[in-house]
Backbone as XML, in Angstrom:
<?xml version="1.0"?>
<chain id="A" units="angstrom">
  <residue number="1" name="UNK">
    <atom name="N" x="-2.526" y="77.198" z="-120.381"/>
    <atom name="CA" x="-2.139" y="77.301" z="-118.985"/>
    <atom name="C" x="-3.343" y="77.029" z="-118.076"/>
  </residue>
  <residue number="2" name="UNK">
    <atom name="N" x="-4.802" y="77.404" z="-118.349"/>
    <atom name="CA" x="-5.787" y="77.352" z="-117.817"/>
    <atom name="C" x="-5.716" y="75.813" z="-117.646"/>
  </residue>
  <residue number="3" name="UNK">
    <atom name="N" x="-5.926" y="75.327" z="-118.744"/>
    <atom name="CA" x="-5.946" y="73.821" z="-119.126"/>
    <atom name="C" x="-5.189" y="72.988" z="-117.749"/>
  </residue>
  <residue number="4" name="UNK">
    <atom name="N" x="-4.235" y="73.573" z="-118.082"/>
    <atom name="CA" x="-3.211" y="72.849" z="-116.886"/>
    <atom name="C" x="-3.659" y="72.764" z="-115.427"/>
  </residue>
  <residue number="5" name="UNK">
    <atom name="N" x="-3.761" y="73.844" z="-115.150"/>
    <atom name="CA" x="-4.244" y="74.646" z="-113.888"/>
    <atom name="C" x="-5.817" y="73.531" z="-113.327"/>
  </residue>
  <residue number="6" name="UNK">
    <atom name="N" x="-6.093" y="73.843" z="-114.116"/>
    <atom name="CA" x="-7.747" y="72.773" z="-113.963"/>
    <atom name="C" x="-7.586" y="71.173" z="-113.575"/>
  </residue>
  <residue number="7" name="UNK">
    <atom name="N" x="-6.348" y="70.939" z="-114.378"/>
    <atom name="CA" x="-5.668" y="69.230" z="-114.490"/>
    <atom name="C" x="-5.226" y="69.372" z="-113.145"/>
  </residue>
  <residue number="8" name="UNK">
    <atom name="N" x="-4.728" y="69.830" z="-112.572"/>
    <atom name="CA" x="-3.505" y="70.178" z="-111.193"/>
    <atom name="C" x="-4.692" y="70.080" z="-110.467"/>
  </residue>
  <residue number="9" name="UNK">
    <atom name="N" x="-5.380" y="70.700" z="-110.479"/>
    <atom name="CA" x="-6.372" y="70.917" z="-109.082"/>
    <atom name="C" x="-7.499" y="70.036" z="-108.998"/>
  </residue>
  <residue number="10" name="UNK">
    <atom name="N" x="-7.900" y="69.382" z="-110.253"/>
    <atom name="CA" x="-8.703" y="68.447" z="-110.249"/>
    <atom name="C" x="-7.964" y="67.138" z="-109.573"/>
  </residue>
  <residue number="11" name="UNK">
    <atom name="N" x="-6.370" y="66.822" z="-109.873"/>
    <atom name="CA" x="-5.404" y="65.514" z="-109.698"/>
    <atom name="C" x="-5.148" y="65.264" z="-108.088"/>
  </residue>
  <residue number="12" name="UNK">
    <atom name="N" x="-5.908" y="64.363" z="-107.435"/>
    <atom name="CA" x="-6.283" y="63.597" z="-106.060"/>
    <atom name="C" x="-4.601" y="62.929" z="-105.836"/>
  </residue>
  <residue number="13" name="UNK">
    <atom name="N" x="-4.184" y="62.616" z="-106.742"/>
    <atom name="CA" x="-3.124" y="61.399" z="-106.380"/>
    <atom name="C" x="-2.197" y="61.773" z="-105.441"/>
  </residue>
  <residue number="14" name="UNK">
    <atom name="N" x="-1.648" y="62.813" z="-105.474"/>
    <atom name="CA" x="-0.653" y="63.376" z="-104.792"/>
    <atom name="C" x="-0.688" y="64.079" z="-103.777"/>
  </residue>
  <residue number="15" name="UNK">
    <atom name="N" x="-2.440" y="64.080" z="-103.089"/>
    <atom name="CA" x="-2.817" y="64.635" z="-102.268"/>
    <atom name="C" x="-2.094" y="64.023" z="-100.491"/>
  </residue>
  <residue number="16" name="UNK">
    <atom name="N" x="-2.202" y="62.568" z="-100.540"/>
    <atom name="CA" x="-1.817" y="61.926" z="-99.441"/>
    <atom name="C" x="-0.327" y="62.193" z="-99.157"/>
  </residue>
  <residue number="17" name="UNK">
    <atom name="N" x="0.641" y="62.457" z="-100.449"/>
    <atom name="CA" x="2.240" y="62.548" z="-99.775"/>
    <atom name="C" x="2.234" y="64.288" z="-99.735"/>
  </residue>
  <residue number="18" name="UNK">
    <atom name="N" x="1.520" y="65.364" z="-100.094"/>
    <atom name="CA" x="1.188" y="66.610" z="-99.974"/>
    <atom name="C" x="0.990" y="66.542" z="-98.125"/>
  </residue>
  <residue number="19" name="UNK">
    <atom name="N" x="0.397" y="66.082" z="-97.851"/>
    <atom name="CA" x="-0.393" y="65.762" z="-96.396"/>
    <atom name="C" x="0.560" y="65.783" z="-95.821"/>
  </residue>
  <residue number="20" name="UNK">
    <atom name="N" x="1.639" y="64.283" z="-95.565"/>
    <atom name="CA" x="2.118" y="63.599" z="-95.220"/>
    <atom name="C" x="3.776" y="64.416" z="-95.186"/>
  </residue>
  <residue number="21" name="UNK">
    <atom name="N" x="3.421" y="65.529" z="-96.227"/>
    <atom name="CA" x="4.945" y="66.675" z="-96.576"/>
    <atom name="C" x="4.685" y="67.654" z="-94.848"/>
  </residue>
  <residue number="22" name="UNK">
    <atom name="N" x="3.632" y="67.943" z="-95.041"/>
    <atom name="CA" x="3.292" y="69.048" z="-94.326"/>
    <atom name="C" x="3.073" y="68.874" z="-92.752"/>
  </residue>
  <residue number="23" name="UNK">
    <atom name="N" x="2.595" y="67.585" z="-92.630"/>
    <atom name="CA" x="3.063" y="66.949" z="-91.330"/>
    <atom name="C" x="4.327" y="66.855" z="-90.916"/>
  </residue>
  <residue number="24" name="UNK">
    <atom name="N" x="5.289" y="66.091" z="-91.424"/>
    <atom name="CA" x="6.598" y="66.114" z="-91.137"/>
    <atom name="C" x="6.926" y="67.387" z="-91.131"/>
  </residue>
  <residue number="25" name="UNK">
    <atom name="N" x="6.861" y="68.412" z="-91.802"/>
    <atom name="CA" x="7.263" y="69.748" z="-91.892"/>
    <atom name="C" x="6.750" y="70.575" z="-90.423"/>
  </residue>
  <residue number="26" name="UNK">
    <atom name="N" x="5.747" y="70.269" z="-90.030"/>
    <atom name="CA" x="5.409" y="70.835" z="-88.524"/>
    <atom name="C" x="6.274" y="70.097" z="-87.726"/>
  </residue>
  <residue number="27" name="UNK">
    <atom name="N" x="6.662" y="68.845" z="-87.845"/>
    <atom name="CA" x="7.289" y="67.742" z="-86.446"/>
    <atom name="C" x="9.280" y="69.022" z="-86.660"/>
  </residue>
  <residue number="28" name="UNK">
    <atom name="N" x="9.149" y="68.764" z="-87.589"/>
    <atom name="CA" x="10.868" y="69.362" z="-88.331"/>
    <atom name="C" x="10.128" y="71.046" z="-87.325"/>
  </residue>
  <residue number="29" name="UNK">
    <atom name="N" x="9.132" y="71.703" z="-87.870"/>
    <atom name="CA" x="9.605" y="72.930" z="-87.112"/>
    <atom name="C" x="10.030" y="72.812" z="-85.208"/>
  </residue>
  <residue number="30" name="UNK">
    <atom name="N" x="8.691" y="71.534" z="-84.977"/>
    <atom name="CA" x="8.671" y="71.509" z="-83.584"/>
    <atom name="C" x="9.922" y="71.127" z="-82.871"/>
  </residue>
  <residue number="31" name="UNK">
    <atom name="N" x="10.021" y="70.386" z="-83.924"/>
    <atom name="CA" x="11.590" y="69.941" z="-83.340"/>
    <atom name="C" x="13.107" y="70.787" z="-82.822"/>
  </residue>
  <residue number="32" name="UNK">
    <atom name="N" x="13.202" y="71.545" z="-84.451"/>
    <atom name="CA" x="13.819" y="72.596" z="-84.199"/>
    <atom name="C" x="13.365" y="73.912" z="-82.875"/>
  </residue>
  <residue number="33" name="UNK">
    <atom name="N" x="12.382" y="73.957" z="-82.720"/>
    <atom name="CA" x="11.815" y="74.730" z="-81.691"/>
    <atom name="C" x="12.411" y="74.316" z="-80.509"/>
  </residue>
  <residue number="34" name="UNK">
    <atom name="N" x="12.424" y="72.961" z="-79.975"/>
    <atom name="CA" x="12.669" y="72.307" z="-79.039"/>
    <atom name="C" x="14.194" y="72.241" z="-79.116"/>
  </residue>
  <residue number="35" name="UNK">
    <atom name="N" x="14.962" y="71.821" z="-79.823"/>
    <atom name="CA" x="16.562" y="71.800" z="-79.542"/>
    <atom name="C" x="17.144" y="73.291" z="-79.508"/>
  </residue>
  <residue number="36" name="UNK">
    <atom name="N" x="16.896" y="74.394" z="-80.026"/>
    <atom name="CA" x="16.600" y="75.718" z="-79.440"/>
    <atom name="C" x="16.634" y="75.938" z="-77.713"/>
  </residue>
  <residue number="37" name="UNK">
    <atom name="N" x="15.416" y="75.483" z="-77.779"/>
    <atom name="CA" x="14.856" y="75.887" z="-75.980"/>
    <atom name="C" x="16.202" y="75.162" z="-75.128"/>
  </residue>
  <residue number="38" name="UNK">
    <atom name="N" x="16.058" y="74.180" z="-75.815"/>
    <atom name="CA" x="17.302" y="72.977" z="-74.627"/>
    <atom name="C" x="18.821" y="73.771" z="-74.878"/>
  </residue>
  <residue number="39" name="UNK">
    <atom name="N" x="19.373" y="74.528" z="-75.998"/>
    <atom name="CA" x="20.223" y="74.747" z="-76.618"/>
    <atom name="C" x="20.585" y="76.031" z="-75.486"/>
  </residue>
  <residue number="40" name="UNK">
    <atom name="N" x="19.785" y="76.744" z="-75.503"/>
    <atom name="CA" x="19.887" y="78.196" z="-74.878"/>
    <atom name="C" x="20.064" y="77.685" z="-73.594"/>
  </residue>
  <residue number="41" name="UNK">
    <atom name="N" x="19.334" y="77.065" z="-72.734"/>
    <atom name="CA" x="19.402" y="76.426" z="-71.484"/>
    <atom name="C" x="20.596" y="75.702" z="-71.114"/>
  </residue>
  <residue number="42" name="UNK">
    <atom name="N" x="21.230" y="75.332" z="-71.833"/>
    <atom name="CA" x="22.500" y="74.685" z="-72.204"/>
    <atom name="C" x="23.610" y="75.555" z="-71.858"/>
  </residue>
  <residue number="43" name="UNK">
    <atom name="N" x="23.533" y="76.540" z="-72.821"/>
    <atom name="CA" x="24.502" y="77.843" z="-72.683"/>
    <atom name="C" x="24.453" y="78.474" z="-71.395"/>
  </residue>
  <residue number="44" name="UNK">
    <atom name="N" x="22.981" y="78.595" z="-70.785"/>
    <atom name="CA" x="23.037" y="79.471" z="-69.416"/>
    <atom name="C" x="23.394" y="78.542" z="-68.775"/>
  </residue>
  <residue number="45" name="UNK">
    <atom name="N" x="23.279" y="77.201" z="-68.507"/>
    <atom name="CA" x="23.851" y="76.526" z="-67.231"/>
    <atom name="C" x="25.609" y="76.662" z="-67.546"/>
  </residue>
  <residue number="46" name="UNK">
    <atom name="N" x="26.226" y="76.597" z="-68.469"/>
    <atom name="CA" x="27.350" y="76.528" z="-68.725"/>
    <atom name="C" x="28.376" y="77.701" z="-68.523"/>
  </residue>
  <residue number="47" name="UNK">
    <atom name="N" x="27.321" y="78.767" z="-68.760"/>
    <atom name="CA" x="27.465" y="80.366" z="-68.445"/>
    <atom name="C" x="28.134" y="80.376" z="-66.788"/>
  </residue>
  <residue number="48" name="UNK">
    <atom name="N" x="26.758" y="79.863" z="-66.030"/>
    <atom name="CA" x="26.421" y="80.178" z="-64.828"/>
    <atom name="C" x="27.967" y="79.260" z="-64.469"/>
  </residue>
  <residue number="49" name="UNK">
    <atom name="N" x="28.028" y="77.865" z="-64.462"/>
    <atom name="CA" x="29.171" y="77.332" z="-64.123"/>
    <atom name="C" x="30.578" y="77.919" z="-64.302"/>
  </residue>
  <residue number="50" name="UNK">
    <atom name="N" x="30.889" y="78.755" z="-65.510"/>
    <atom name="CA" x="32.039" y="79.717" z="-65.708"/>
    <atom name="C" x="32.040" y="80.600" z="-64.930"/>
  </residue>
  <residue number="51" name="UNK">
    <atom name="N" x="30.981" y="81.710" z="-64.231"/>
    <atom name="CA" x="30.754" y="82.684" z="-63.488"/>
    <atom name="C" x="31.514" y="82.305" z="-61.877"/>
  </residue>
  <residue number="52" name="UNK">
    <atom name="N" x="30.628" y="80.862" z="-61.957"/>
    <atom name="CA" x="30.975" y="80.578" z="-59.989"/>
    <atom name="C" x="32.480" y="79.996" z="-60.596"/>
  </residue>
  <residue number="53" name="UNK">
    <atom name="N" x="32.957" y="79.690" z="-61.467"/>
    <atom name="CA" x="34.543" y="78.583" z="-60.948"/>
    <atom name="C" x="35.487" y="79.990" z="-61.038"/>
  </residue>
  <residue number="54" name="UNK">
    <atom name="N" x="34.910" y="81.158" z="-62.328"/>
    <atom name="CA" x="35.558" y="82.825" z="-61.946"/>
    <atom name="C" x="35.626" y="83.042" z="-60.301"/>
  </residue>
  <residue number="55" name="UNK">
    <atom name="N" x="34.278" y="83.457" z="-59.781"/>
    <atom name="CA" x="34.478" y="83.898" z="-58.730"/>
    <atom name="C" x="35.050" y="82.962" z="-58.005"/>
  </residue>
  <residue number="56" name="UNK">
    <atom name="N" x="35.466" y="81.574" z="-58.144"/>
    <atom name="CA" x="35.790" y="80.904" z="-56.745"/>
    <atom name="C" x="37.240" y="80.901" z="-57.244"/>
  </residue>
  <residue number="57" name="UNK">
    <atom name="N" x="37.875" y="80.968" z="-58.330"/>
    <atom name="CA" x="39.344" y="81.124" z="-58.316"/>
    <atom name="C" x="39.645" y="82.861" z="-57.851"/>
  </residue>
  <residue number="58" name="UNK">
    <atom name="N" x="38.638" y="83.787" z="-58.207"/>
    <atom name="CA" x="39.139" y="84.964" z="-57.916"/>
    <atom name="C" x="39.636" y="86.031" z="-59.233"/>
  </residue>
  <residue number="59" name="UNK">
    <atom name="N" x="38.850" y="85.546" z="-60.250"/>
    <atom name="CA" x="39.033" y="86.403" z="-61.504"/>
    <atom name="C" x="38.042" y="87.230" z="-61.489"/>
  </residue>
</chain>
């Protein structure tokens, strides 16, 4: 197992799509972060529009 362990951490090759994982993986969180923010903002304007067409029919 040592053996292995030594092979793995010594092995360069797979370092660039490792990289290249973990980048995309921040853009994917940021992203999700961002359709969130717009998502919620979404709901309150839609909120707010149900509230005034309530009060202007009189419910």
């Amino acid at each position: 197992m040592a053996k292995f362990l030594k092979h793995i951490g010594n092995d360069k090759s797979g370092a660039t799509a490792v990289e290249y994982g973990l980048i995309v993986s921040l853009i994917v969180i940021a992203a999700v972060g961002s359709f969130q923010a717009v998502a919620d903002e979404n709901d309150n304007m839609w909120q707010r529009v149900q509230d005034a067409s309530n009060e202007a029919v009189g419910n």
